[in-house]
N, C-alpha and C positions, 0 to 999 in steps of 0.2 A: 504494500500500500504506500502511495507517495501523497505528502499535504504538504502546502503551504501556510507559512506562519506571517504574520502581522508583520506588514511592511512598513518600511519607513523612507524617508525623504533626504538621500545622500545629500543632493544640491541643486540648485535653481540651474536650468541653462539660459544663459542671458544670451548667446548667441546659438539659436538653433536652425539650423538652416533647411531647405526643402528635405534630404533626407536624416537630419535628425544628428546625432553625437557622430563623430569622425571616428571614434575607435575608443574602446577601454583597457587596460594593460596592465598584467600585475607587476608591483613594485617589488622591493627587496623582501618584504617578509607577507605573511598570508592577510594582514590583515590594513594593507595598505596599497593601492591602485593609483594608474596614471590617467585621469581623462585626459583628451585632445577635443573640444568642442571645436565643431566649424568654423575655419577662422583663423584666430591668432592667437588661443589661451590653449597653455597646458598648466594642468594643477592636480597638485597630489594631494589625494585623499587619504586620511585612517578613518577608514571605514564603521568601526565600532563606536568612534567620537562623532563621528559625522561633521568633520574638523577638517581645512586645509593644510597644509603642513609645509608649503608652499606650492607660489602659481608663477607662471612667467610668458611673457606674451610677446611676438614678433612684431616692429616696427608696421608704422601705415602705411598701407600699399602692400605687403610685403602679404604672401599668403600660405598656409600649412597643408604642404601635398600629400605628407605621408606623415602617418599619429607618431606622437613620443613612443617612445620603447625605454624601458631599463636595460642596462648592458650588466648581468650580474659580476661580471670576470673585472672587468673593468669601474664597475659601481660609479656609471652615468650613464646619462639621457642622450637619448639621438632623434634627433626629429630631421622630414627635409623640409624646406622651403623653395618655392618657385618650381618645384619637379628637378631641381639639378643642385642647389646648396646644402650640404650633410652640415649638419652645426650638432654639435655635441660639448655638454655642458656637466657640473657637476652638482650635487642636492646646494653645497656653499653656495653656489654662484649666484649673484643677485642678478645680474640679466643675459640673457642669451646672446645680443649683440655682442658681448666682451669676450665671450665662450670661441673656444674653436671651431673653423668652420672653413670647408675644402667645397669647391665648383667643379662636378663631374662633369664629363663629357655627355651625355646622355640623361633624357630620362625617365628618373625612377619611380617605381611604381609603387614599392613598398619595402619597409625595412622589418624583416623578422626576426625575434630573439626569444631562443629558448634559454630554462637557466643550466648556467654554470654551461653554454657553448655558446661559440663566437657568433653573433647577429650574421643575418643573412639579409644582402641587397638584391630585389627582384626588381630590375628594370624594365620598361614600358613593353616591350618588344622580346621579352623573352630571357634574357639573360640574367648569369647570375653570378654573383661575387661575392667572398667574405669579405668584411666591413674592411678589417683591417689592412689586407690586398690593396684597397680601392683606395682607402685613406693616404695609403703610402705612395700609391700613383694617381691622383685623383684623374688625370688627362688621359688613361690606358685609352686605346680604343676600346669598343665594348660593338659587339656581334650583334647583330638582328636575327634572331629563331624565328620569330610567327613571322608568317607570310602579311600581304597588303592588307587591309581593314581588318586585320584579326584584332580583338581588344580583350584584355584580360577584364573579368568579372571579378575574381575573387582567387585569394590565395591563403597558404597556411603552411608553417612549417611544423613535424612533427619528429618528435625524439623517440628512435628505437629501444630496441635494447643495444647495438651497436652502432647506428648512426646516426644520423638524421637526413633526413628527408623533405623535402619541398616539393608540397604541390600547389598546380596552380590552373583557374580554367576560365576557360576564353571563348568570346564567341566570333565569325564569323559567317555573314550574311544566313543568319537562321541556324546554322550548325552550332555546333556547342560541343569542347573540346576537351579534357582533362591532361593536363602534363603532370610527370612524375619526374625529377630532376633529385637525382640521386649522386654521392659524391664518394662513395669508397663502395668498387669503383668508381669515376667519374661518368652519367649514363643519363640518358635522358630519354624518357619514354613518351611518345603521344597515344593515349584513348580518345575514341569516340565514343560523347555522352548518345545514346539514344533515348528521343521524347515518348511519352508516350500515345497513346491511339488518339487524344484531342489536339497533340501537338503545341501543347501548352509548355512552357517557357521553365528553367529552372528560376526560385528567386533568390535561396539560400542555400550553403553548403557548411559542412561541416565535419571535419576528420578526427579520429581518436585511434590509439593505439591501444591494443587489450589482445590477448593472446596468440602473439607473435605476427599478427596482421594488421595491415591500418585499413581501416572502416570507413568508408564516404558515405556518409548521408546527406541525401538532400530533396530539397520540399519543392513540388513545383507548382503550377501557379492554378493547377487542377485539382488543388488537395493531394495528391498523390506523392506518397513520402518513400524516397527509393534509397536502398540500401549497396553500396559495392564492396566489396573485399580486395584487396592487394595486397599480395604478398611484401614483406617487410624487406626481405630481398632473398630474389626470386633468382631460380636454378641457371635459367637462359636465359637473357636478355636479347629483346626483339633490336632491327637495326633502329636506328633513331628516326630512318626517312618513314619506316613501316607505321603504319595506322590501326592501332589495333582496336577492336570493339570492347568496348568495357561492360562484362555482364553486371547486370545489377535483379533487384528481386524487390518486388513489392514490400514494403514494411508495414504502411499504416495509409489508411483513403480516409480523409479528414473532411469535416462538413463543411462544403464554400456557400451553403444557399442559392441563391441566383447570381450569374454570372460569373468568375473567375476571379485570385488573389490578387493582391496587386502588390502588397504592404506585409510580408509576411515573414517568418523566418524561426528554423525547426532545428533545436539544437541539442545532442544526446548528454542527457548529465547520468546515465552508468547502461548497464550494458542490456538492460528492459526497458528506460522508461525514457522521454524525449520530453524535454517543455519547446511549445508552439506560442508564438505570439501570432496577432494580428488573423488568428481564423476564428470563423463564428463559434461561440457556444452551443452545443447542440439542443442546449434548451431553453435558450435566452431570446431567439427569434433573432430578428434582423439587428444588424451592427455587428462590427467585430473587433471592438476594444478589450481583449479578454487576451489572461495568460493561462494557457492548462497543460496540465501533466497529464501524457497519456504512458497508456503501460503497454506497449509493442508486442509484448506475447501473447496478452489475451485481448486486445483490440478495446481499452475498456477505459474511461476517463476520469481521471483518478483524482484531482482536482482543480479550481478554477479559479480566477481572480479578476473582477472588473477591473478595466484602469482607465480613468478620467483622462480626457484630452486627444490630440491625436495619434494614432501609432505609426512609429517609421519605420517598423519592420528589423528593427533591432534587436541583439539578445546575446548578453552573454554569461558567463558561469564561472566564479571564482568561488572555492574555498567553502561550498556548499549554501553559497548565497546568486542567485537569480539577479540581475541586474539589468532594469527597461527603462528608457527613456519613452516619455510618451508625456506628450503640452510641451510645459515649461519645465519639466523638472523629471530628474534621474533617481527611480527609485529602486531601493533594493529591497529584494523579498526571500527570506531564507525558506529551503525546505529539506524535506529529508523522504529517503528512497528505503524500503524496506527491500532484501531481497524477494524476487520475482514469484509467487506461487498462487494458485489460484484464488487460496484461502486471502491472501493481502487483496490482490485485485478486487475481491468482492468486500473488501472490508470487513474479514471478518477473524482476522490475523489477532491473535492478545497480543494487547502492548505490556509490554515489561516496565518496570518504573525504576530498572537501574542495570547495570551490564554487567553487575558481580553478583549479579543473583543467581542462585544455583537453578540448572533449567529445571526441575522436575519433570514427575510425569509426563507423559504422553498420554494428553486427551482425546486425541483421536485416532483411528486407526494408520499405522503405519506401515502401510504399501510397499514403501520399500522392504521393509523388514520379511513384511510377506513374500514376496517374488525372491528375496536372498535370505532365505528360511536358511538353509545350509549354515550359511555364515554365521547368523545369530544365534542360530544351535551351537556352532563350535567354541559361540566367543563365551556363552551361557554356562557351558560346560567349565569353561576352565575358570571362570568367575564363582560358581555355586554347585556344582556337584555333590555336595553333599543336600540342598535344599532339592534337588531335581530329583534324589535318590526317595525324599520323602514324600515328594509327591507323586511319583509313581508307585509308591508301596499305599498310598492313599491309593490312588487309581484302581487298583486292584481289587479292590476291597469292593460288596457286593452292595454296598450302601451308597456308594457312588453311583449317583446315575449319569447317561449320556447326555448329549443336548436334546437328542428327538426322545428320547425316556422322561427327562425333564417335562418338554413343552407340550407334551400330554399330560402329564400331572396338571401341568397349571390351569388344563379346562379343567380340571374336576376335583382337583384339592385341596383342603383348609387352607387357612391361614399358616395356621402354625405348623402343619406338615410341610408346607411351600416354603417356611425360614427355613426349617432343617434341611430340607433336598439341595435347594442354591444354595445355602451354605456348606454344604457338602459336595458341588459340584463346582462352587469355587475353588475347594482347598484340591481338588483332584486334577485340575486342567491345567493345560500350558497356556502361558500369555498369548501364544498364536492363536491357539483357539479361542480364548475369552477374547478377543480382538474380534471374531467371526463371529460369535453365538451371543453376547450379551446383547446387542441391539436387538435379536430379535426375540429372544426370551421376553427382555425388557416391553417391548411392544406387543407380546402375546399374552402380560400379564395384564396389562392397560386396556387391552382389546374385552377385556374379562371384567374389568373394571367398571368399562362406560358399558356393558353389557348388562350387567348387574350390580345395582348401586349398593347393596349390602357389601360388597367383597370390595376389600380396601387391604392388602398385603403390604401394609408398611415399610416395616423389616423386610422383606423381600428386593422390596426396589431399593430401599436406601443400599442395603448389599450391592445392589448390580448398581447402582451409578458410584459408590466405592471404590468400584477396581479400578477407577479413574479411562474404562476403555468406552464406557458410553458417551455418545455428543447428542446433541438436541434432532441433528437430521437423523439419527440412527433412531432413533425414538421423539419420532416430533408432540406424540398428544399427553408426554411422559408431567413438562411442565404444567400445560395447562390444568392438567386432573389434580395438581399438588395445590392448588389453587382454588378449583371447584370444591376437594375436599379440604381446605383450609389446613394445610399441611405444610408450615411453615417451616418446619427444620427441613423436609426433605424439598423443600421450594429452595431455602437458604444453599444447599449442598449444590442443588442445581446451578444457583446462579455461580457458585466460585467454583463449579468444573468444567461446565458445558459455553467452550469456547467461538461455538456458531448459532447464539440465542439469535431470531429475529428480530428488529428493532421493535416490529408491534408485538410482542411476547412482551420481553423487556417492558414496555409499555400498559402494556394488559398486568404487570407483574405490581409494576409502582403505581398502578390505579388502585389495583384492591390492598395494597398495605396502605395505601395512605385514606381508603374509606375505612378502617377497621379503627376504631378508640382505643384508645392505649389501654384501659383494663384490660379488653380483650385479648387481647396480645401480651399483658403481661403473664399469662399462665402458658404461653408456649415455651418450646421447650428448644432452645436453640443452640448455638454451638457457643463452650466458654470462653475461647480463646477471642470471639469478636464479643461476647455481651462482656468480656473485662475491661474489652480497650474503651467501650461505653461509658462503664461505672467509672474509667480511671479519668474519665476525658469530663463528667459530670461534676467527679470530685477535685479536680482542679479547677472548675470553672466556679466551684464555692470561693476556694481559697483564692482566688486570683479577684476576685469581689470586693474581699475584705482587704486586699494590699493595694493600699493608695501611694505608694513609693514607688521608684524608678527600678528597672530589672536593666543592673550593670550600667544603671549611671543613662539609660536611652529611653524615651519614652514614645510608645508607638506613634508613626503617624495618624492610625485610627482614632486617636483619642483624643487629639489634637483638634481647637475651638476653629471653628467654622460656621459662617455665616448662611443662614437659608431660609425662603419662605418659608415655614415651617412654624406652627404655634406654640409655644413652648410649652413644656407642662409642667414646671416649675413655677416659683413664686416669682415674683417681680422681684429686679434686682433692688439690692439695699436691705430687703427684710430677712439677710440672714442674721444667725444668731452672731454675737459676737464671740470673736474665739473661733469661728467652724471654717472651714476651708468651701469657695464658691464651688458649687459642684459641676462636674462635665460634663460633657454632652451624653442625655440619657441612652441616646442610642447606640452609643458606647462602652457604657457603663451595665448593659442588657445584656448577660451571661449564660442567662439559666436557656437550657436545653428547652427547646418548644416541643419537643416528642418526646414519649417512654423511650426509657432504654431497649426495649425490643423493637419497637419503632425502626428507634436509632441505628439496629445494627441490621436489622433489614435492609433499610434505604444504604448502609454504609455497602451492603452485597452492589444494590442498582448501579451504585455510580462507579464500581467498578466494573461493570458487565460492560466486554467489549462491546463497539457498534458506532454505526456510520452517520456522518452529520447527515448529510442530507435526507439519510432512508431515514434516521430516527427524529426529526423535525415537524413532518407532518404529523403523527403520531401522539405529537406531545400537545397539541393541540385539542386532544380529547379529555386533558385535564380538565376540571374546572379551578375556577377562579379561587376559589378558598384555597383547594390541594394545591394549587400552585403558588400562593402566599404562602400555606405552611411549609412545604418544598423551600422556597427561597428562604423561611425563614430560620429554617435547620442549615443551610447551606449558609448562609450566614456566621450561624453560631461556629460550625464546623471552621470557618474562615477567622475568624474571631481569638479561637484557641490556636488554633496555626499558625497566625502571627504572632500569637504567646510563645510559640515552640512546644505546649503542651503534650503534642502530639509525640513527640521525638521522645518522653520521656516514659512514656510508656511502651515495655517491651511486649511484643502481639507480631503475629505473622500474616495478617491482614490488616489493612487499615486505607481509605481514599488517598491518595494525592493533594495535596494542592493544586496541582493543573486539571484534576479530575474532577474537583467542584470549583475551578473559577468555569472550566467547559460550560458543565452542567446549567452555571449561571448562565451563562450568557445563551444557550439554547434555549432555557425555558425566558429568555427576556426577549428572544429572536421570535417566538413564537405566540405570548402572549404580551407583549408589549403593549399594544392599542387597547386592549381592555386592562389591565393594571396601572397606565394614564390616567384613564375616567373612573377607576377607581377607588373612593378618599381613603379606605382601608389599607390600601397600599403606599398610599403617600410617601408615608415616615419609611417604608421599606426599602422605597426606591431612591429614596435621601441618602440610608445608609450607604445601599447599594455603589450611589455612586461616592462615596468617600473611599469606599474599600478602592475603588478606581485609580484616586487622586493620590491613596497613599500610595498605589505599589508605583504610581509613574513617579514620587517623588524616590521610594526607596531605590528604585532600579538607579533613578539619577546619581542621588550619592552614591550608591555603589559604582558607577563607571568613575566618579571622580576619584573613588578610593583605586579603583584598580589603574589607574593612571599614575597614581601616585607612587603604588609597588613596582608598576614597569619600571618607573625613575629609578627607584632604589634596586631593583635587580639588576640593570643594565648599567650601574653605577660601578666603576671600578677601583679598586685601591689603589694608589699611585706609588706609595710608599709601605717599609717592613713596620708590622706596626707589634710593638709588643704585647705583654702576655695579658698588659690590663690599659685598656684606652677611652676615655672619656671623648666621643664628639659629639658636634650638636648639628643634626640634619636638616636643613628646610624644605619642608615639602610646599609651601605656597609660599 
């Protein structure tokens, strides 16, 4: 599954010309960039400050033909000017005019630089030279390759595992050409691009190197996203006059609406999934100011982003950040790529809430394991042979039934005969087999269930969703009957195993916990390890009531006095007692849990159950307006104690996120908003709501100043031996 996260706004472009920024280009380390705007400005960005760090800009009259580049070997800048003056300067240098600068013979097209190898000059006409060659004879002749009206469209140099590589492609009266200019050997190959059957036009390309080949993609003006392969370096090399056809293969057919692209451009950020500017949304209707993440293997749109203004068909990828110019301004937009697999594409992939977590289980069946049974047997053996020895001597045994021995019993057996049989044909199988036969056991006992409302084998199914090999499609009506029968421990279990719930299950699931009254709930019987992180998260939220003092000297931004329509429900200022302290904003000061603690650890299962914005958006819409204030108003509380750290101090192996309930917020505020406006009930909530907003934009701020400040002091060096005890004094501002 691939999302886009909350973008923000690098820099204004003050001079944007008909096709938009000139180029973007990484700097010396990942989190700083060189723009070249149309024109005369280069200026370096640190990306995370959203900061210049210097700019510098070419005399009037004077024009920028080919964008700044970093030179990592040499650590400066090279831009051309006029198509023929290389001027190269250094981060010191306050202006470019004073910087050095050589007038080639010819001109250039574009200057490329990979790191840590020497820049690469592609001039207009084909040819090609190391910087430093060209530097050293600026007047060399220089050759013309493409024949008359041939004209390069676009170019790229790309790093091997042993070389590098430049390509570059061109068109000529309707044809359209790919060169490969390769230099150890010295070689130079022509492809012909073929269009396809509308004869529509390429508008972008784009090369990557991944497992020992370089990859051409590119998007043409029909929607049609074509993929080529080249060898990295290849066994025979054709003559140089020879023409060769370059196969390519269908990747992705993109929705144009009516008529053809014009403004577009398709760039692969890993080795499944591609972001597309400037193509329609396929459910947005006409316009196509839109950036989306498609997933190439299953043909499936993984996420979308409006963007305001015009687009120039622009798009590039640095450091796992999206970067689009579109109006007046250059905005970057970070995302992240899961690996490729059905389950992500459909969104229904569990997110993990950290990368040192141990994987557990295997919640659903694993396919592979099954087709290389062999394997897993052998590896099984040498791991546990003595457990395998016990369960085969279980096996044996005449008390053990089969799965078709089993799944007749279950049309016609008690309760309590059906816990003994599965539990006794648990303890006898192999994981291959409970991988095959729990789903449908588990749906044979369910089928018996809504068959006959007296038969309800509790113990029975909690067992089989246990072994952790059931998922919700293997047994889809497994949920809803835990629900019908108000069977909230084996509902609870569901939701923290079954990693393909639907969003309207999930939905169905938090409608009837939040219509049941907390009595009612309080006689269920749930799991302890989530009703302690409750009790522990309730009883801090007493003591955190009564402490009017500062935690380590900082006092939340939540709690912090703030001005708002809002009526107070306090006394009029001046009528406090003398001696008492003015009090703070009540809606701050508002601790106590709005739900039972069973309540509480119910909803705490919800917001962890995987699932997809969009499919779970509609959905939430069938709340009403109460359960949706009481909702927001637990999520709240949850928020509340989280900025205490509350949470952290209680040991529990389940527990939400903080990103899991700001989500949650903001879906149920995406969905009922317009009626929680017109709401007076919700007023004061929606007050909070947005304070919790204003703190975390102020928290995030001082935290970039703090980390700006460690950069100084990490990258700060001693100059001198300093002994065993040293007294200095640092200024950080």
């Amino acid at each position: 599954m691939a999302a886009l996260y909350e973008s923000y706004t690098l820099c204004a472009l003050a001079d944007t010309g008909p096709e938009g920024t000139l180029a973007i280009e990484p700097d010396r380390d990942r989190d700083r960039v060189v723009i070249t705007e149309s024109g005369r400005a280069v200026t370096v960005y640190k990306v995370s400050d959203q900061k210049p760090l210097g700019s510098w800009t070419v005399k009037q009259g004077q024009c920028i033909t080919s964008p700044a580049i970093y030179n990592s070997q040499t650590k400066e800048y090279v831009i051309v000017t006029d198509e023929k003056v290389v001027r190269v300067w250094k981060d010191e240098d306050i202006s470019i005019e004073k910087a050095f600068k050589a007038t080639v013979s010819a001109d250039v097209y574009r200057v490329h630089s990979v790191r840590d190898q020497e820049p690469l000059v592609l001039f207009r006409h084909g040819a090609v030279r190391f910087l430093d060659s060209l530097l050293a004879a600026p007047q060399q002749p220089i050759e013309e390759v493409l024949s008359e009206e041939e004209v390069i469209r676009w170019s790229a140099a790309v790093q091997t595992e042993q070389q590098l590589v430049l390509l570059f492609s061109s068109e000529q009266r309707g044809q359209h050409y790919l060169y490969v200019q390769r230099f150890s050997p010295n070689a130079l190959v022509k492809h012909r691009l073929e269009t396809d059957s509308t004869n529509s036009t390429p508008l972008s390309y784009a090369a990557t190197y991944r497992d020992g080949n370089i990859h051409l993609l590119y998007l043409f003006s029909s929607g049609s996203v074509y993929e080529s392969v080249l060898q990295a370096r290849p066994t025979v090399l054709a003559p140089s006059e020879t023409v060769q056809a370059l196969p390519h293969s269908l990747l992705l057919k993109l929705p144009v609406g009516e008529g053809e692209l014009t403004a577009a451009s398709a760039l692969p950020i890993d080795e499944s999934h591609i972001a597309v500017v400037g193509v329609p949304h396929p459910l947005a209707g006409a316009g196509k100011d839109y950036l989306c993440l498609w997933n190439t293997h299953f043909q499936t749109l993984q996420a979308g982003r409006e963007l305001v203004g015009k687009i120039y068909g622009q798009l590039w990828c640095f450091s796992g950040k999206l970067f689009v110019p579109h109006g007046k301004t250059l905005s970057v937009i970070p995302f992240e790529c899961q690996k490729s697999s059905l389950a992500a594409a459909m969104g229904k992939l569990k997110q993990t809430s950290g990368a040192n977590e141990s994987s557990g289980p295997t919640l659903v069946p694993s396919w592979n394991a099954l087709l290389h049974s062999d394997q897993t047997q052998a590896q099984e053996k040498s791991q546990g042979a003595a457990i395998k020895k016990s369960k085969t001597s279980t096996r044996n045994q005449s008390s053990c039934p089969t799965a078709e021995q089993l799944a007749e019993k279950i049309k016609v057996g008690s309760e309590e005969v059906l816990q003994k049989q599965v539990e006794a044909f648990l303890h006898g199988s192999q994981p291959e087999e409970l991988q095959l036969t729990v789903g449908r056991l588990a749906s044979t006992l369910v089928m018996r269930c809504q068959a006959d409302p007296t038969f309800y084998p509790h113990a029975a199914l909690t067992q089989l969703v246990e072994t952790s090999y059931l998922c919700h499609s293997g047994c889809p009506d497994l949920l809803m009957l835990t629900l019908e029968k108000n069977d909230f421990r084996l509902c609870q279990l569901c939701l923290q195993l079954f990693q393909d719930i639907p969003e309207a299950v999930t939905c169905c699931c938090l409608k009837t916990i939040l219509s049941f009254q907390d009595s009612e709930l309080e006689q269920v019987d749930l799991e302890e390890d989530s009703l302690l992180f409750m009790k522990a998260l309730t009883q801090t939220a007493e003591v955190s009531d009564g402490d009017s003092g500062q935690h380590n000297g900082f006092c939340p931004p939540v709690l912090e006095e703030e001005s708002y329509d809002v009526p107070p429900d306090s006394e009029a200022p001046g009528t406090e007692a003398p001696g008492t302290k003015p009090p703070r904003d009540p809606l701050a000061l508002d601790m106590s849990c709005p739900v039972g603690l069973h309540k509480g650890t119910l909803l705490n299962e919800v917001l962890q159950a995987p699932y997809s914005d969009s499919l779970l958006l509609p959905h939430l819409k069938d709340l009403s307006v109460p359960q949706v204030i009481l909702l927001l108003q637990y999520l709240r509380f949850l928020y509340l104690k989280y900025s205490q750290d509350a949470h952290s101090r209680i040991p529990t192996l389940r527990k939400p996120a903080v990103t899991q309930i700001m989500d949650w917020v903001c879906l149920l505020l995406d969905a009922h908003f317009t009626v929680l406006v017109l709401a007076p009930e919700a007023k004061s909530l929606l007050t909070s709501l947005h304070k919790f907003v204003r703190s975390q934009v102020k928290l995030y701020s001082e935290l970039g100043k703090i980390e700006g400040s460690l950069e100084v002091l990490k990258k700060s060096k001693q100059s001198r031996e300093i002994g065993q005890y040293s007294i200095e004094v640092i200024e950080l501002f």
